[in-house]
C-alpha positions as CSV (number, residue, x, y, z in Angstrom):
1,X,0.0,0.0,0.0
2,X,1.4,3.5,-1.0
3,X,1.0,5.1,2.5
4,X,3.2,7.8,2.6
5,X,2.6,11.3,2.6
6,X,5.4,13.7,1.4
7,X,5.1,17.4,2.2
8,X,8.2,19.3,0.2
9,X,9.3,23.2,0.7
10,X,10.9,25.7,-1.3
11,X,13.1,27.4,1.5
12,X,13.8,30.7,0.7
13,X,11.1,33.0,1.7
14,X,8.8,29.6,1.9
15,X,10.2,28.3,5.5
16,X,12.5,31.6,6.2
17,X,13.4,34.9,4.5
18,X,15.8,34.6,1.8
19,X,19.1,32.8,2.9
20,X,21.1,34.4,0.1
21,X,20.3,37.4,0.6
22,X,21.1,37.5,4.1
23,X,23.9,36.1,3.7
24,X,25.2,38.3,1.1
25,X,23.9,41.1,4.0
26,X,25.8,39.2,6.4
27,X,29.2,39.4,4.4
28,X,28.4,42.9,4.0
29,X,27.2,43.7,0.8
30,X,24.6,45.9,-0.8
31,X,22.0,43.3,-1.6
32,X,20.0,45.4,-3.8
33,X,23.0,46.3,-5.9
34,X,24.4,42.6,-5.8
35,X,20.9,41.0,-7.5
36,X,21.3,44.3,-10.2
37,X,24.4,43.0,-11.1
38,X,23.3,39.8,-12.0
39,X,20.6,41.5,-14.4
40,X,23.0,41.7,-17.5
41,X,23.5,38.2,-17.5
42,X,20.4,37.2,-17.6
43,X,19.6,39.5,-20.4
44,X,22.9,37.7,-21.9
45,X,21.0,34.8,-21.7
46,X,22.1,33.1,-18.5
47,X,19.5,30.9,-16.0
48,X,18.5,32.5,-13.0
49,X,20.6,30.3,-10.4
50,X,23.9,30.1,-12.3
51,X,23.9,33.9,-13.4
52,X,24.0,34.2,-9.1
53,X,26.3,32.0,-7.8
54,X,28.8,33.6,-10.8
55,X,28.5,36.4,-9.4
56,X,29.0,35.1,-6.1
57,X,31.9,33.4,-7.3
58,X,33.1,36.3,-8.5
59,X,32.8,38.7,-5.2
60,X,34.6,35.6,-3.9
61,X,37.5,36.1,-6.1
62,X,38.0,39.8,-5.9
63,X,38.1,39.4,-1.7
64,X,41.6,37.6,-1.8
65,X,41.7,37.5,2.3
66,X,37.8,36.9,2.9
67,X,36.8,34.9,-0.2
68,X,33.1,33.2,0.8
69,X,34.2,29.4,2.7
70,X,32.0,26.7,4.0
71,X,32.3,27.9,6.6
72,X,30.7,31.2,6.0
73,X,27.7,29.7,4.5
74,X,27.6,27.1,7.6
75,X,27.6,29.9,10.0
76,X,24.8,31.8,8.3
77,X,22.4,28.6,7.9
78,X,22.8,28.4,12.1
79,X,21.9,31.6,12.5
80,X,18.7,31.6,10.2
81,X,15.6,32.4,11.7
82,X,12.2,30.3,10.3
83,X,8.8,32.1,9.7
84,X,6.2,32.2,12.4
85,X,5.4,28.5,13.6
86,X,7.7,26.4,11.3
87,X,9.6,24.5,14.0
88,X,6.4,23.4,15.1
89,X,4.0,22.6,12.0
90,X,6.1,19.1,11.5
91,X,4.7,17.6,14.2
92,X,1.4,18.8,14.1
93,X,0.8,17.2,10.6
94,X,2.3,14.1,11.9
95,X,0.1,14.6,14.5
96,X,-3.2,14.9,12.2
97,X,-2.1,12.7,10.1
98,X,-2.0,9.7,12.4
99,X,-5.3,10.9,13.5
100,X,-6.8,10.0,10.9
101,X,-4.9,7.4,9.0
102,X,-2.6,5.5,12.0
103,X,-1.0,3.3,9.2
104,X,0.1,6.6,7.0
105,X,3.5,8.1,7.6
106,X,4.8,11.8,7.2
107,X,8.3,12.5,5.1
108,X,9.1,16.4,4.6
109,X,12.0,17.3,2.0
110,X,13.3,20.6,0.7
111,X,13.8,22.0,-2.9
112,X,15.3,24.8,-3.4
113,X,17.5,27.0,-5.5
114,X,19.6,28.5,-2.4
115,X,22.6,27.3,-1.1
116,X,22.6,23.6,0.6
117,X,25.5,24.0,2.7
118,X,23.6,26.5,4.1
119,X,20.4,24.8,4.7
120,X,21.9,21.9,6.1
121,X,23.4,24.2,8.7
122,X,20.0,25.7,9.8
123,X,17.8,24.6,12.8
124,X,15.0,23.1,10.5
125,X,17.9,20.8,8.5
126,X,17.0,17.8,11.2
127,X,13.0,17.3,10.0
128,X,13.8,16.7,6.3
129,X,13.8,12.9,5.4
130,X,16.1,14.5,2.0
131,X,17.3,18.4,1.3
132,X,18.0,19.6,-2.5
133,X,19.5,22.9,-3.6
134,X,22.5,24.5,-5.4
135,X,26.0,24.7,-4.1
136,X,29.4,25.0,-4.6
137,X,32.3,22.7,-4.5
138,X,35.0,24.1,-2.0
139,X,38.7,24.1,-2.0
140,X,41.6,23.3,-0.1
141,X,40.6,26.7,2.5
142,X,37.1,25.8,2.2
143,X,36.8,28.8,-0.3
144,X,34.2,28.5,-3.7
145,X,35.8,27.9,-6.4
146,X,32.5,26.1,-8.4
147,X,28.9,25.8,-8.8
148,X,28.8,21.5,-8.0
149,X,24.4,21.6,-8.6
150,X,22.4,24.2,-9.7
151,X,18.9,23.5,-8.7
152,X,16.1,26.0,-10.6
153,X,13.0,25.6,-12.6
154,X,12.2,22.3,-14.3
155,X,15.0,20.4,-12.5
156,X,12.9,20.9,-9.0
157,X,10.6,18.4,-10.8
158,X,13.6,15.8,-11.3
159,X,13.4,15.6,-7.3
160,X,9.4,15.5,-7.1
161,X,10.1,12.2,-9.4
162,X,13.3,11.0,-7.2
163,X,11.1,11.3,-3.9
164,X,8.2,9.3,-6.0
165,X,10.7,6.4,-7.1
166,X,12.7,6.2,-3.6
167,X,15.7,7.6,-4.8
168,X,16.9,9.4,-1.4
169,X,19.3,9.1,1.1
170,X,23.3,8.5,1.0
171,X,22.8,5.5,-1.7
172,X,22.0,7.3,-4.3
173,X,25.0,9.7,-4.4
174,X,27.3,9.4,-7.6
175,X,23.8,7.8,-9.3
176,X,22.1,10.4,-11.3
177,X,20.7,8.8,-13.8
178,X,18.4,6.5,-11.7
179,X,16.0,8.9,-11.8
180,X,15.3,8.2,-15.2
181,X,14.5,4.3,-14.9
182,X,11.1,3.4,-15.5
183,X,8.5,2.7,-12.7
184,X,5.2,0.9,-12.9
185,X,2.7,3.6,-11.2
186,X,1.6,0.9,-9.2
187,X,4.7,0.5,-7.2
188,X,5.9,4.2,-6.6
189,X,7.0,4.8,-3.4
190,X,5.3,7.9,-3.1
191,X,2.9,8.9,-5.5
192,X,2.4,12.5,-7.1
193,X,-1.0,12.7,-5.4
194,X,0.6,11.8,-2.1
195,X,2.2,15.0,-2.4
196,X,1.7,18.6,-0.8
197,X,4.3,21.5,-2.2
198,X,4.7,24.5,-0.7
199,X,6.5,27.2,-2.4
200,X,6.9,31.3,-3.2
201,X,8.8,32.1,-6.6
202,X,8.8,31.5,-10.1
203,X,11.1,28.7,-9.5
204,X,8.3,26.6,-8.4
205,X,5.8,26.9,-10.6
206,X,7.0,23.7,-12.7
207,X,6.2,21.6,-9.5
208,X,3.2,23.6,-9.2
209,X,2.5,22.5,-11.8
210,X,2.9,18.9,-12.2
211,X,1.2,18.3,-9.1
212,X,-2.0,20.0,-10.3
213,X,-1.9,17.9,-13.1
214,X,-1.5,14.6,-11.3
215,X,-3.7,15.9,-7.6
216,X,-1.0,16.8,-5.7
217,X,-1.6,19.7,-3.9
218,X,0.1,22.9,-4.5
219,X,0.0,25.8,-1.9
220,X,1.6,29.4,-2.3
221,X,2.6,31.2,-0.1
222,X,3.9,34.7,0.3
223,X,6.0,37.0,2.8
224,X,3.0,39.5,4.0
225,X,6.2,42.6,4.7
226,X,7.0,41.8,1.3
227,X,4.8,43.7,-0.6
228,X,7.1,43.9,-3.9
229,X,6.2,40.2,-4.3
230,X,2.7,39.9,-3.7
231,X,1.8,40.7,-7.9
232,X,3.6,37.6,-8.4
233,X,2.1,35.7,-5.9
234,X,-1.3,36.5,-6.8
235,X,-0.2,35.5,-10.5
236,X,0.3,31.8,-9.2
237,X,-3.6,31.7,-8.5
238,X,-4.7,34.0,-11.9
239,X,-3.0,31.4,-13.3
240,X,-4.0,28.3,-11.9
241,X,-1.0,27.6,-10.7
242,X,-1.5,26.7,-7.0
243,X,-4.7,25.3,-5.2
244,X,-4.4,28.3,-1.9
245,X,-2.5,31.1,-1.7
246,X,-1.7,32.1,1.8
247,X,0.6,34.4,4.1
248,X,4.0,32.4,4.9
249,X,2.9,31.9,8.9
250,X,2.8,28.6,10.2
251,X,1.7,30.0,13.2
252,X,-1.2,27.6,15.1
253,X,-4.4,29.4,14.1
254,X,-2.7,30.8,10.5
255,X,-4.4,30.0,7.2
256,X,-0.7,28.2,5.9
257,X,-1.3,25.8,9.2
258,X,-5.1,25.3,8.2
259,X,-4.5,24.2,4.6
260,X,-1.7,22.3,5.2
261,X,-3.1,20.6,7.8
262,X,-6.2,20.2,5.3
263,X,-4.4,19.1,2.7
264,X,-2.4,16.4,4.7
265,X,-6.0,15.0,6.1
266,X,-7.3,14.6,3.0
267,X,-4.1,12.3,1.2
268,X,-4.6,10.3,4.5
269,X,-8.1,9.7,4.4
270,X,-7.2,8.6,0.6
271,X,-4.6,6.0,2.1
272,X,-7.2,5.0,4.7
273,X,-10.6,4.2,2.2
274,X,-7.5,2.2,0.0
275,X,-6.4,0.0,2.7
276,X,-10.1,-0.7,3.5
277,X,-10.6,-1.5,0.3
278,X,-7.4,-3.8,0.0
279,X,-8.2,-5.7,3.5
280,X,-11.4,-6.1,2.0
């Protein structure tokens, strides 16, 4: 019996305010002038995610005593403060979940086009059955010297399919093509409809996407003191993009908590009425 319920985050300004951008803050740059800087290359025809870690890779360069480390990036992800009531919403959907359906089980994974070494470091790194994201290959001084994955757009979907199939967990390092093997629907670990995806930018709309068009549920959400963003948020839903669009506040009584939680109940009551019907 498919029984599993997978609930997967963007992370930046989805679970906390943008990583990069504080951490760019952090090392003491003008963020505002750092993200213009990496407008001429995407008008040269560079992707989104590369166009900024080359430029990151550049500032690197040019600070030949404080180049950006592992270190640097671990640092920040410990210090990284989550939205309103996202240390808590984990267990409260496990909670639920079990409530409802005491033979389904919870997994929660990350996709995101931020830096991994990073998110790993943050507080939240310890709920997440598997975490995705760009990042850099270090040197010898733990300096960047490489993007090593560049996660952004369609290839969020690749992991949407990897968490379906089973392909997680230290195993399937150095294996990138399993991805690709073919699965009878029947025996996915994890179904598209078993999925909920919760996530803010433009970057997610392909998994929006593909989990509308298999009943997964896709949620938006948006920073609420971000008001420069809230035109593209409200495109995800003029669009058809996501099934709720809702303030990024996990908080107990929010509307993010209430469809989530929603959203969870009703996969599990799914995997309940099917194991009926199999017993029976």
């Amino acid at each position: 019996m498919q029984n599993i319920v997978a609930v997967i985050f963007d992370f930046d300004d989805t679970l906390a305010p943008d990583s990069t951008s504080s951490f760019l803050e952090r090392q003491g740059f003008n963020v505002k002038a750092f993200w213009k800087s990496v407008d001429p290359l995407l008008a040269d025809g560079w992707d989104t995610v590369p166009a900024y870690m080359f430029r990151m890779l550049q500032e690197s360069q040019k600070r030949t005593t404080k180049p950006f480390t592992k270190k640097n990036f671990e640092t920040h992800g410990r210090s990284l403060k989550p939205f309103a009531g996202v240390t808590t919403i984990f267990n409260r959907i496990r909670k639920n979940v079990a409530s409802i359906c005491p033979a389904a089980e919870v997994e929660f994974y990350v996709i995101s086009s931020g830096i991994l070494t990073t998110l790993r470091a943050s507080k939240l790194a310890k709920h997440f059955t598997e975490m995705w994201a760009s990042d850099f290959h270090y040197g010898p001084n733990g300096e960047i010297v490489f993007p090593k994955s560049i996660v952004s757009f369609t290839d969020k979907t690749r992991y949407l399919f990897q968490i379906s199939k089973g392909i997680t967990g230290e195993a399937t390092r150095g294996k990138p093509f399993e991805v690709n093997r073919k699965h009878d629907p029947s025996r996915l670990r994890i179904p598209l409809n078993n999925m909920v995806y919760v996530g803010d930018g433009y970057t997610d709309i392909p998994c929006f996407s593909l989990l509308k068009k298999y009943n997964g549920i896709p949620i938006g959400v948006y920073d609420r003191k971000n008001r420069e963003k809230w035109g593209r948020a409200w495109g995800f839903t003029e669009d058809g993009r996501v099934s709720n669009l809702v303030p990024a506040d996990y908080g107990k009584s929010s509307a993010l908590a209430d469809s989530l939680l929603m959203a969870t109940e009703a996969i599990a009551q799914r995997i309940k009425l099917a194991g009926q019907s199999y017993q029976g």
